[in-house]
C-alpha positions in Angstrom: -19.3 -38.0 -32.3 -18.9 -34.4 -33.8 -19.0 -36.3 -37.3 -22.9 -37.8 -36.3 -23.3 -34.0 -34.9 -22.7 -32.6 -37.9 -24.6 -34.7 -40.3 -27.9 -34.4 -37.7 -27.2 -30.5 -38.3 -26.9 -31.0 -41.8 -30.3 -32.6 -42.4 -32.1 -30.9 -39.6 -34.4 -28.1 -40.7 -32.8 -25.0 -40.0 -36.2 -22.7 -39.9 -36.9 -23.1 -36.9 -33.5 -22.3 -34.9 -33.5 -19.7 -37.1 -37.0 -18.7 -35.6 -35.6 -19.0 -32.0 -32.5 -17.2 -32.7 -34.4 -14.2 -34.2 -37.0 -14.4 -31.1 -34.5 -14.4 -28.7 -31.9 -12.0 -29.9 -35.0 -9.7 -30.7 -36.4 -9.6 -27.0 -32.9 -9.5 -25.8 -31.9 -6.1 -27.5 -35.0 -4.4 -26.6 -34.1 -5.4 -23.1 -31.1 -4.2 -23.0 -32.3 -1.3 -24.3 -34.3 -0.1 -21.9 -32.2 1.8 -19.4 -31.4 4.1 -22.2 -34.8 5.1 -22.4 -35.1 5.8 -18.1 -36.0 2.3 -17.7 -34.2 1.0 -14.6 -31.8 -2.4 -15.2 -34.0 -5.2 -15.4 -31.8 -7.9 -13.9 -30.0 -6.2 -11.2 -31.6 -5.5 -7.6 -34.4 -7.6 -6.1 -36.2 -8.1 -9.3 -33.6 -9.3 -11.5 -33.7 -12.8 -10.7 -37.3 -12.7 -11.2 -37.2 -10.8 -14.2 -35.0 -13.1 -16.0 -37.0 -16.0 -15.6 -40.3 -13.9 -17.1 -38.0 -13.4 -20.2 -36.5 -17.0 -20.4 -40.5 -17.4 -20.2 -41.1 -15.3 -22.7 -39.0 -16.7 -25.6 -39.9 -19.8 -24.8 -43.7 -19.1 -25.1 -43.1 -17.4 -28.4 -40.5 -20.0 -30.1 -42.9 -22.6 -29.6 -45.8 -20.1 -30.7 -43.7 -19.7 -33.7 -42.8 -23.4 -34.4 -46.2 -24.6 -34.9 -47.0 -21.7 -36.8 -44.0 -22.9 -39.0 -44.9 -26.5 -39.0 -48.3 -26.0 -40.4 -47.1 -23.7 -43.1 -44.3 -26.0 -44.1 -46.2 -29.4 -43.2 -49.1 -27.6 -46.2 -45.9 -27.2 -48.5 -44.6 -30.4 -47.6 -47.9 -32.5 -48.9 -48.2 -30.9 -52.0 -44.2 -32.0 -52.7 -44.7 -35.0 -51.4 -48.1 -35.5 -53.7 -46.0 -34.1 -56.7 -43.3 -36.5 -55.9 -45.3 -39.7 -55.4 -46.7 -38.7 -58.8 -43.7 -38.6 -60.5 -42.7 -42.2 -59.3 -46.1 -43.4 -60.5 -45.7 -42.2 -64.0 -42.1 -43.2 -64.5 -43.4 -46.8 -63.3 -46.0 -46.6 -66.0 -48.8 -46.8 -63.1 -50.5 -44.4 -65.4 -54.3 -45.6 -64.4 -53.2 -45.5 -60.8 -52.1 -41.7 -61.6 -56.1 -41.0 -62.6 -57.4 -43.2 -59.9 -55.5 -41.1 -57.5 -56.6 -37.7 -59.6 -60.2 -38.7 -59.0 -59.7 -40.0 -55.3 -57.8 -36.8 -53.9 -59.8 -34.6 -56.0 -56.4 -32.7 -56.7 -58.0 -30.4 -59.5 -60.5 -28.7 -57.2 -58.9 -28.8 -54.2 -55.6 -27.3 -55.4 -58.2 -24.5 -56.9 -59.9 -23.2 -53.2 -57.1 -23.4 -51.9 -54.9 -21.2 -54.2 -52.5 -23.0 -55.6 -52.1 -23.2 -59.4 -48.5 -23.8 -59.7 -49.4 -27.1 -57.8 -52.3 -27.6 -60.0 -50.4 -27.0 -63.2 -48.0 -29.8 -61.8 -50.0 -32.5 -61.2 -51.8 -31.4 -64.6 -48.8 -32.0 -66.6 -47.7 -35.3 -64.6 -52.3 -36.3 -65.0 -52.3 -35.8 -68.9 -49.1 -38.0 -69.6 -50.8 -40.8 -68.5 -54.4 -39.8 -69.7 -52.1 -39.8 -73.0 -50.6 -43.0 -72.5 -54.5 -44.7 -71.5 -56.1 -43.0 -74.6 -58.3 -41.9 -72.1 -60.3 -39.0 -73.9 -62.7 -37.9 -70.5 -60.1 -37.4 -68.3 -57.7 -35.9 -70.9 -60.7 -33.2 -72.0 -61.1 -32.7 -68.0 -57.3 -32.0 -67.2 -56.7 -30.1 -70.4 -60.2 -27.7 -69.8 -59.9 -27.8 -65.8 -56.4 -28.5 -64.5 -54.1 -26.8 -67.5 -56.7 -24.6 -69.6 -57.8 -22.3 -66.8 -55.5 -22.2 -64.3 -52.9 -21.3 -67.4 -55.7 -18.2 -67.3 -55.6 -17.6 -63.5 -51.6 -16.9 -64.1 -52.1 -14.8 -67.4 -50.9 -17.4 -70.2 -53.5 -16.3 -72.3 -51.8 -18.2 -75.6 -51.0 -21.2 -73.6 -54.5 -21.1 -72.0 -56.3 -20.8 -75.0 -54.3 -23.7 -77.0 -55.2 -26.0 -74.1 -58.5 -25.3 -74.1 -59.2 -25.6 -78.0 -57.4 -28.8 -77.5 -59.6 -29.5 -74.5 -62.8 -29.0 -76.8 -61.1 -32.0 -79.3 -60.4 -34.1 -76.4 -64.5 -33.5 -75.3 -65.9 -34.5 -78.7 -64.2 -37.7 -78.7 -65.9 -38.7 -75.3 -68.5 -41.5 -75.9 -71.3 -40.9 -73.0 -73.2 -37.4 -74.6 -74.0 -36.0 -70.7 -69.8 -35.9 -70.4 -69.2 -34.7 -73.5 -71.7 -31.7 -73.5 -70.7 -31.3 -70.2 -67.2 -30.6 -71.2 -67.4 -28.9 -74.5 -69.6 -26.4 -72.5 -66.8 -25.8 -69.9 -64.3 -25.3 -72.5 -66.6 -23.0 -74.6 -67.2 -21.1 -71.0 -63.6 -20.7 -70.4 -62.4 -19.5 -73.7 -65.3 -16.8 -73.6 -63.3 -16.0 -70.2 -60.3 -15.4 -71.8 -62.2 -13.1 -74.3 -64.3 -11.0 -71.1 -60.7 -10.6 -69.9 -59.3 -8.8 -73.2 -62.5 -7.1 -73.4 -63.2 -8.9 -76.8 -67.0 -9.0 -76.3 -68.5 -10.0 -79.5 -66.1 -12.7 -79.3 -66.8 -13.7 -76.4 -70.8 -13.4 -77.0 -70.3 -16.0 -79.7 -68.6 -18.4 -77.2 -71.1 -18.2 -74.9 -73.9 -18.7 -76.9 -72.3 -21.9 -77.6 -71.9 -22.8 -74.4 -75.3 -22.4 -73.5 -75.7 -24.7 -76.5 -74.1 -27.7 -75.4 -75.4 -26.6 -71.5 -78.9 -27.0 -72.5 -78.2 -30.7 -74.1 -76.8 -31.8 -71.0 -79.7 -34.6 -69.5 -78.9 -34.8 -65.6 -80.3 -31.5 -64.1 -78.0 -30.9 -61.6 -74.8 -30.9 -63.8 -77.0 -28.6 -66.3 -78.1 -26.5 -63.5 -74.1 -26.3 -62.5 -72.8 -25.5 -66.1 -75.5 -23.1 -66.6 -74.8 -21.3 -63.4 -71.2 -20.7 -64.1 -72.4 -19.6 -67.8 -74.2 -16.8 -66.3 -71.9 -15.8 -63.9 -69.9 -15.4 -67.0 -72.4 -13.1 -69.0 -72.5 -11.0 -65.4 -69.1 -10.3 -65.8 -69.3 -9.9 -69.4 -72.1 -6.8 -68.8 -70.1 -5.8 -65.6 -67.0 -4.7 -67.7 -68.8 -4.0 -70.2 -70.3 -0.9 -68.8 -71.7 1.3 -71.7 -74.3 2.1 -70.2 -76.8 1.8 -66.9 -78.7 -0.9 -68.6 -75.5 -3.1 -68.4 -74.8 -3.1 -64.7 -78.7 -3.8 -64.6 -77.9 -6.7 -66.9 -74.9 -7.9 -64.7 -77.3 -8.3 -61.6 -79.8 -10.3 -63.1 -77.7 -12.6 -64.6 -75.9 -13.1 -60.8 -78.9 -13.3 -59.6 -80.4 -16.2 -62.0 -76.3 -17.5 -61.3 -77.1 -17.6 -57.9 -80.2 -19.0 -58.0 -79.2 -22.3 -59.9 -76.4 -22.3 -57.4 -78.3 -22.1 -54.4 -78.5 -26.4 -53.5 -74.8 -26.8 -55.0 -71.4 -27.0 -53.6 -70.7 -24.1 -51.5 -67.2 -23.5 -52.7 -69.0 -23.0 -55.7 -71.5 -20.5 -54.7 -69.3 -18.6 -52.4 -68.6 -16.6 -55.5 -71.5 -14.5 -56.0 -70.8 -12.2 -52.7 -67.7 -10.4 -54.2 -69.3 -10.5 -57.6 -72.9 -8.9 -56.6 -70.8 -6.6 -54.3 -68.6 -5.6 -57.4 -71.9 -4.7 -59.5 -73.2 -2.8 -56.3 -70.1 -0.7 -56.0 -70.8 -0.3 -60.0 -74.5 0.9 -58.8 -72.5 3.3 -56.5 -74.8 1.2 -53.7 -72.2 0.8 -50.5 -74.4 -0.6 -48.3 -75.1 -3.6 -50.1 -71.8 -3.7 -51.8 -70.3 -4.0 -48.0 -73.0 -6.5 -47.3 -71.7 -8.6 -49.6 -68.3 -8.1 -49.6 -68.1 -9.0 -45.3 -70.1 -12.2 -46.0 -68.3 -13.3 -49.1 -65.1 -12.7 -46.9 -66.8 -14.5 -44.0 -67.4 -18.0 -45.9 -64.3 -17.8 -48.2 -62.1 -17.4 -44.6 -64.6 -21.2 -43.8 -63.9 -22.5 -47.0 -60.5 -21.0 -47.2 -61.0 -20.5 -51.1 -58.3 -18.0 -51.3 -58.8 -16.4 -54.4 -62.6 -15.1 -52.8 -60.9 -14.6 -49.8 -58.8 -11.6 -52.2 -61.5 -10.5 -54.4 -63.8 -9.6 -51.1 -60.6 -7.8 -49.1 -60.0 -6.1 -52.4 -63.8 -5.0 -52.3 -63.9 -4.0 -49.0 -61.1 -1.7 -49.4 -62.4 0.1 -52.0 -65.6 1.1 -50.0 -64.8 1.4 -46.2 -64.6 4.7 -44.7 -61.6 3.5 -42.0 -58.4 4.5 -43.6 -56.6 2.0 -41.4 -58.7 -1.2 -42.2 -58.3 -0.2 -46.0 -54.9 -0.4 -45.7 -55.1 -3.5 -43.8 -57.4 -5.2 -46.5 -55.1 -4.4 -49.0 -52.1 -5.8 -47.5 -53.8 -9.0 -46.8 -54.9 -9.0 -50.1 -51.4 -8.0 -51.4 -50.2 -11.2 -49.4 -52.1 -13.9 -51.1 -52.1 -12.7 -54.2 -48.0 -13.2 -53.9 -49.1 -16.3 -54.3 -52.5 -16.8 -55.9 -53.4 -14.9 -59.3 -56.5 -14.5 -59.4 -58.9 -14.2 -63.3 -61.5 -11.5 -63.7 -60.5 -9.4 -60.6 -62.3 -5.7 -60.8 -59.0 -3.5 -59.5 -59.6 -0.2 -58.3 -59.4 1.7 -61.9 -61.4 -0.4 -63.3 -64.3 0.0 -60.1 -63.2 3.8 -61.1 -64.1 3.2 -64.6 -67.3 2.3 -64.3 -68.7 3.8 -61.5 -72.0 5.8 -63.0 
């Protein structure tokens, strides 16, 4: 019997007794501290019975509070293994078309993107091109080399990495039979290696890229994927002129191209558009305009928090700290921000020098 005991214990997830444990010896020292502070003995006299069913209350409210907060943080955790894991198995049993079929179905690239998590994505990346590789099957490899490695190797600041997989990317692309795809793709790869130019601040370079870009955008036939290439072209060149702030004309630059972003946006996927409120409220903090910077900032924060795209949810806490006039709600955007981004680099993010930088 205390063998079967011991193996339970063994295999049993040990977060959350720890949880109780904590809760419990937690509310029962600041109990029993309170008579040295004048506080009379809570379980002696007539209301110590009384009073120590309140607390038995008490850390049983919280422990269970505390357990489902724990199960739906690990449970998150737990899927993504479990995907990862799955994965594997499929690709050591050669079920290599499964592996895209699954790619496609559970929309792991975008998905693991809102919500944050490029380690993840970088995982089932590696595990998706082994068997794009071993189908010879150029679309999807130019898609998980562009999307799934490429830029999320950006997002975590493997600039080398990132810009090998891309160039590969852009091989992969030009080997794609249908023309919409290809265009399509060379333009995203194109797009993305410009980013990793705007991020060095190697402009001309990065003028070059996205003139080709815009290139292969414009040769795209079906409007809305033109429209959606285009749009994340210009939200590019905003940046570019954001950063780039030689002079008034720039930041002037920088909101029209948002705004043109944002108009092409406008009947697209929201997690999508979502991303012009922390980037028009960047340029308005440029402008030194607060009101509309905090404008856009609160709703960007608003619909990212709905969407829960993490890496908007940081850029518009980041934003909002820089311009409130409460000391203690900058300090509390910050450490929310601080938070995620333990988890969830995020590219082109305006920091405070920077916004210093190129304030006007």
């Amino acid at each position: 019997m205390s063998k079967q005991i011991l193996e339970f214990w063994s295999k049993m997830d040990k977060t959350y007794p720890k949880a109780v444990y904590w809760i419990a010896g937690g509310i029962w020292f600041i109990v029993g501290t309170l008579p040295y502070f004048g506080y009379p003995e809570p379980f002696k006299g007539e209301m110590g019975i009384k009073n120590f069913i309140i607390l038995i209350l008490s850390v049983l409210l919280l422990a269970i509070i505390s357990c489902i907060l724990i199960y739906f943080v690990k449970k998150d955790k737990n899927d993504i293994d479990a995907t990862i894991k799955k994965a594997n198995k499929m690709l050591a049993e050669g079920r290599n078309k499964d592996i895209l079929v699954l790619r496609k179905k559970e929309n792991w690239s975008r998905s693991l993107w809102v919500e944050g998590k490029p380690y993840a994505r970088l995982e089932l990346g590696e595990i998706s091109k082994k068997a794009a590789i071993n189908e010879q099957d150029h679309k999807s490899l130019a898609e998980i080399y562009i999307d799934d490695l490429g830029w999320t190797y950006v997002s975590v600041e493997r600039y080398k990495d990132a810009k090998e997989t891309l160039e590969h990317g852009l091989k992969c692309a030009e080997k794609i039979q249908n023309n919409d795809d290809k265009n399509y793709w060379s333009a995203k790869a194109k797009r993305h290696l410009a980013g990793i130019e705007i991020e060095k601040t190697e402009y001309s370079e990065a003028d070059v890229l996205i003139n080709e870009a815009i290139q292969f955008a414009n040769n795209i036939a079906e409007p809305q994927r033109k429209n959606e290439m285009l749009a994340g072209i210009y939200y590019g060149l905003s940046l570019r002129f954001l950063k780039d702030n030689k002079n008034k004309q720039n930041i002037e630059t920088a909101l029209s191209y948002a705004v043109q972003s944002e108009g092409l946006r406008a009947s697209g996927e929201m997690t999508r558009f979502v991303k012009i409120y922390s980037l028009k409220g960047n340029i308005y903090e440029a402008k030194n305009d607060k009101i509309n910077a905090e404008e856009q900032y609160r709703n960007g924060l608003r619909i990212a928090k709905e969407l829960k795209r993490t890496d908007e949810i940081i850029r518009n806490l980041l934003g909002l700290a820089r311009i409130v006039a409460s000391e203690k709600e900058r300090q509390q955007h910050i450490k929310n921000a601080n938070n995620l981004l333990e988890k969830t680099p995020v590219p082109f993010r305006i920091d405070e020098r920077e916004m210093k930088l190129i304030k006007l």
